[in-house]
C-alpha positions as YAML, in Angstrom:
chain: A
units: angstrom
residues:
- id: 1
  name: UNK
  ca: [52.01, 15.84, 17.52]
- id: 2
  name: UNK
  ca: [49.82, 15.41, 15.06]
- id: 3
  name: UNK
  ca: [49.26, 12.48, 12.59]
- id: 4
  name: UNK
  ca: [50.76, 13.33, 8.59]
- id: 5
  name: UNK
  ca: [49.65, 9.64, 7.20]
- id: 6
  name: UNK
  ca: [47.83, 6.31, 8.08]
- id: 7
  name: UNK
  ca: [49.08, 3.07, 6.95]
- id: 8
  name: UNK
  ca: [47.06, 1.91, 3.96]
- id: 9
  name: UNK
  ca: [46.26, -1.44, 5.98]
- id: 10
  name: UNK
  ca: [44.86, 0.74, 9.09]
- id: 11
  name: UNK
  ca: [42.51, 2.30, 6.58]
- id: 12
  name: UNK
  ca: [41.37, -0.86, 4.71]
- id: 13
  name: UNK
  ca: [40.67, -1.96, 8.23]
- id: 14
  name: UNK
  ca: [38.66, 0.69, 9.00]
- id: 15
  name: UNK
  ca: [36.35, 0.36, 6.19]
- id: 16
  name: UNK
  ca: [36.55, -3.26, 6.14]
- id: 17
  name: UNK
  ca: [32.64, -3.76, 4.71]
- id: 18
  name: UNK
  ca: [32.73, -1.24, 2.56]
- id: 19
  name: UNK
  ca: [33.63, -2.01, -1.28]
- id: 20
  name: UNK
  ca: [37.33, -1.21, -1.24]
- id: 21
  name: UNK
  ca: [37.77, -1.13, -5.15]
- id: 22
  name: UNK
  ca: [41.45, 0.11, -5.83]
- id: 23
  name: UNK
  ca: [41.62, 2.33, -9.22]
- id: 24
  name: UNK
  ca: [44.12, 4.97, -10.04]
- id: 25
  name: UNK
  ca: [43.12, 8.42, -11.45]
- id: 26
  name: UNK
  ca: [45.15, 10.17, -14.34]
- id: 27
  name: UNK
  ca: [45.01, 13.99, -13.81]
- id: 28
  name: UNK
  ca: [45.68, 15.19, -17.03]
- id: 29
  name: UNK
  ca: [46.74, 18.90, -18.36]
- id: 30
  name: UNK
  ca: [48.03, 20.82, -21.05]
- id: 31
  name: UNK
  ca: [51.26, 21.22, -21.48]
- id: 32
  name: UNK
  ca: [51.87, 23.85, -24.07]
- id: 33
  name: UNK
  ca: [48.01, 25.42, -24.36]
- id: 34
  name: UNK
  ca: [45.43, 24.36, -26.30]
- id: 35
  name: UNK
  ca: [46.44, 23.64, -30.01]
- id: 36
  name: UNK
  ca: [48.92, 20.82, -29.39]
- id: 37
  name: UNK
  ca: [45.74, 19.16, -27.22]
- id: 38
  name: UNK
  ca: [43.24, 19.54, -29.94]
- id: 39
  name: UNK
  ca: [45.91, 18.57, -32.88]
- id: 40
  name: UNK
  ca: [45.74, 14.76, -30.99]
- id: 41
  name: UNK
  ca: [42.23, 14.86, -29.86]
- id: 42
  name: UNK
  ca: [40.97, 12.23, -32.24]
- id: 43
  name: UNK
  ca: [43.74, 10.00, -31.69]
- id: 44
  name: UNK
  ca: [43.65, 10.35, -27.83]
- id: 45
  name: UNK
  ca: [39.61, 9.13, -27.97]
- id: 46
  name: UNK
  ca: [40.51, 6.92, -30.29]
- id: 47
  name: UNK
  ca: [42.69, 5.79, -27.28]
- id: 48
  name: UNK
  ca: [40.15, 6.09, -24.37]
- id: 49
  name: UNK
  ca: [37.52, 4.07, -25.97]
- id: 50
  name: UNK
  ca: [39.89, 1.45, -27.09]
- id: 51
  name: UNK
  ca: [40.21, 1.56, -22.75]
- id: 52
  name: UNK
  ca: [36.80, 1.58, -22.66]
- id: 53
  name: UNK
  ca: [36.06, -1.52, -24.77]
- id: 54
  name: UNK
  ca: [39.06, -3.66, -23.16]
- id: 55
  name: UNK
  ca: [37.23, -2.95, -19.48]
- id: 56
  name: UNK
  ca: [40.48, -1.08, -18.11]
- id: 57
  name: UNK
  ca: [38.71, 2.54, -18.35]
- id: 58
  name: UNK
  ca: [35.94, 3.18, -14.88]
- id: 59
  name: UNK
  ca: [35.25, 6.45, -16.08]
- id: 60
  name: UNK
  ca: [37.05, 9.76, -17.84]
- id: 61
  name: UNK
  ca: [36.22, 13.22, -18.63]
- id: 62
  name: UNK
  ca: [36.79, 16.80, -19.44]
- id: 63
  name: UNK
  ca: [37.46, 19.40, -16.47]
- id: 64
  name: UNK
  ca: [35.12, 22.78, -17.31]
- id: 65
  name: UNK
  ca: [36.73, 26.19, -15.95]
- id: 66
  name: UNK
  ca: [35.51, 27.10, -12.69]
- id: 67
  name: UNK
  ca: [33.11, 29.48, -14.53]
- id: 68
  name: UNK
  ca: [31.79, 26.30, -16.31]
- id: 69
  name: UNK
  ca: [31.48, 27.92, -19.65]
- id: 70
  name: UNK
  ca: [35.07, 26.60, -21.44]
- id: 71
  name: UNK
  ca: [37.48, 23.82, -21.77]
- id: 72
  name: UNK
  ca: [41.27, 24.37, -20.89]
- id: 73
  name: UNK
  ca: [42.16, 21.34, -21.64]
- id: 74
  name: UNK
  ca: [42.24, 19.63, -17.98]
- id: 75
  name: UNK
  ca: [40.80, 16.01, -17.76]
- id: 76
  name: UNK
  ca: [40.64, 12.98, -15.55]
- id: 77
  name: UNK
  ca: [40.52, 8.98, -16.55]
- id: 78
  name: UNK
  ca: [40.07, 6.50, -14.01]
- id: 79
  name: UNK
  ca: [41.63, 2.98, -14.65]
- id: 80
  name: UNK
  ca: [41.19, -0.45, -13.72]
- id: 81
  name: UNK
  ca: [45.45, -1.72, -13.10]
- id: 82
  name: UNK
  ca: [47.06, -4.55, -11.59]
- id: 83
  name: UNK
  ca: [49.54, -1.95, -10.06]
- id: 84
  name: UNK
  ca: [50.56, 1.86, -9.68]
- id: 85
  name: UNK
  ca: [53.03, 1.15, -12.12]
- id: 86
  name: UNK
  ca: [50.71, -0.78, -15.07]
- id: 87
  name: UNK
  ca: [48.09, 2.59, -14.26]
- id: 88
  name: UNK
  ca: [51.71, 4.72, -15.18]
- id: 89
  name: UNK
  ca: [52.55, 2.69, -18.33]
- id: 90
  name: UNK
  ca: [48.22, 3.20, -19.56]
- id: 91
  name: UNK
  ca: [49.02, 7.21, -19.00]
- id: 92
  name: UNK
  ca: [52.16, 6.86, -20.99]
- id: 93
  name: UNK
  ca: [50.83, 5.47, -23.68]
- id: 94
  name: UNK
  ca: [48.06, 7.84, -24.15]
- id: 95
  name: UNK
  ca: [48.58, 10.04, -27.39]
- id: 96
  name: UNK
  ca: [48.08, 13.30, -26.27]
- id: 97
  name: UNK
  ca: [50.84, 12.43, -23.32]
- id: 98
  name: UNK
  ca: [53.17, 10.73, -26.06]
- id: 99
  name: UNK
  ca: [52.60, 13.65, -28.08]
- id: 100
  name: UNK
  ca: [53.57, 15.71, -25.31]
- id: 101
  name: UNK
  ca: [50.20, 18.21, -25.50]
- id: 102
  name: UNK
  ca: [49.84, 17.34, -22.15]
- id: 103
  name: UNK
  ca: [51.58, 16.19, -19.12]
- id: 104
  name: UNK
  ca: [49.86, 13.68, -15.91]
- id: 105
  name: UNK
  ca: [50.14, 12.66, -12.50]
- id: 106
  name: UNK
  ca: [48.65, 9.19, -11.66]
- id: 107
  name: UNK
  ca: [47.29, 8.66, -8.09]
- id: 108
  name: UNK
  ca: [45.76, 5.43, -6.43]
- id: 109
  name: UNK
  ca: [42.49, 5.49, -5.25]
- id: 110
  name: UNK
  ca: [40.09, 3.11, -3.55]
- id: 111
  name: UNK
  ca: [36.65, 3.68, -4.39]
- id: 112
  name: UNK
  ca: [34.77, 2.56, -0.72]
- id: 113
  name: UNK
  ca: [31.58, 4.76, -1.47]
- id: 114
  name: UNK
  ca: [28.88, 5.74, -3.50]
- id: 115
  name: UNK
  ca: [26.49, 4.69, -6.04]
- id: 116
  name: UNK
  ca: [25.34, 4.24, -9.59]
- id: 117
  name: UNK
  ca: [21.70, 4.22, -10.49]
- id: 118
  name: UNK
  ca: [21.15, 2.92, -14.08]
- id: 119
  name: UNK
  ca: [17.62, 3.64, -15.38]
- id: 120
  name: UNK
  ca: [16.48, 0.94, -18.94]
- id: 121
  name: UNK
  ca: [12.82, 1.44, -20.24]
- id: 122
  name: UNK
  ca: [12.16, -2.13, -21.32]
- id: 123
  name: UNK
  ca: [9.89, -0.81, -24.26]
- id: 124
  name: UNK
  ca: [11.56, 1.63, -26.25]
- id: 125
  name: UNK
  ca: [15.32, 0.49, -25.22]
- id: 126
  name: UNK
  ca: [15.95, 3.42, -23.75]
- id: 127
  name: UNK
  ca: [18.65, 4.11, -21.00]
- id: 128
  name: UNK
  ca: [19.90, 6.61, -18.73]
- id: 129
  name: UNK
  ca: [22.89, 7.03, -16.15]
- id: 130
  name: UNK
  ca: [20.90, 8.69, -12.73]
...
């Protein structure tokens, strides 16, 4: 027999150490093509940087094709939430999902790995994400 799922407290255990953040990701798609999508696309960054600037947003973004050369409207946020359901009502109330351009699926996530590299050039004020 094989296993189908651990117990979220076996796997915290596991990688006790490690930085065992919990976020939730908003997969995020069109529902209807394109137009719909671009017809809210002002209000909807409007929307993401208003996450941004309160702290709730980690990180968000555009999918590319798999051929990397165009935009079908696919995209990802990652959110800071007291709960699966607060990370819900943030992807509810995101324009383009109100609007119904495009639909989402929200999915926990515990970010245990990795890093960020930030590089600031003292003299000219320069920055840049590594």
């Amino acid at each position: 027999m094989s296993l189908q799922s651990i117990a979220v407290t076996d796997i915290l255990q596991a990688c006790d150490g490690m930085l065992r953040k919990q976020l939730y990701v908003i997969f995020t798609k069109p529902t209807k093509g394109m137009e719909p999508v671009m017809a809210v696309l002002k209000e909807h960054l409007d929307f993401q940087i208003d996450l941004e600037r309160r702290g709730i947003m980690f990180g968000a973004g555009p999918f590319w094709n798999d051929a990397e050369e165009a935009w079908e409207g696919e995209g990802m946020v990652i959110v800071r939430a007291e709960s699966l359901a607060a990370a819900k009502a943030i992807a509810a109330s995101d324009p383009m999902h109100k609007a119904g351009a495009r639909s989402y699926t929200v999915r926990p996530w515990l970010l245990n790995e990795g890093t960020v590299t930030i590089k600031l050039t003292y003299s000219d004020g320069k920055r840049e994400v590594i």
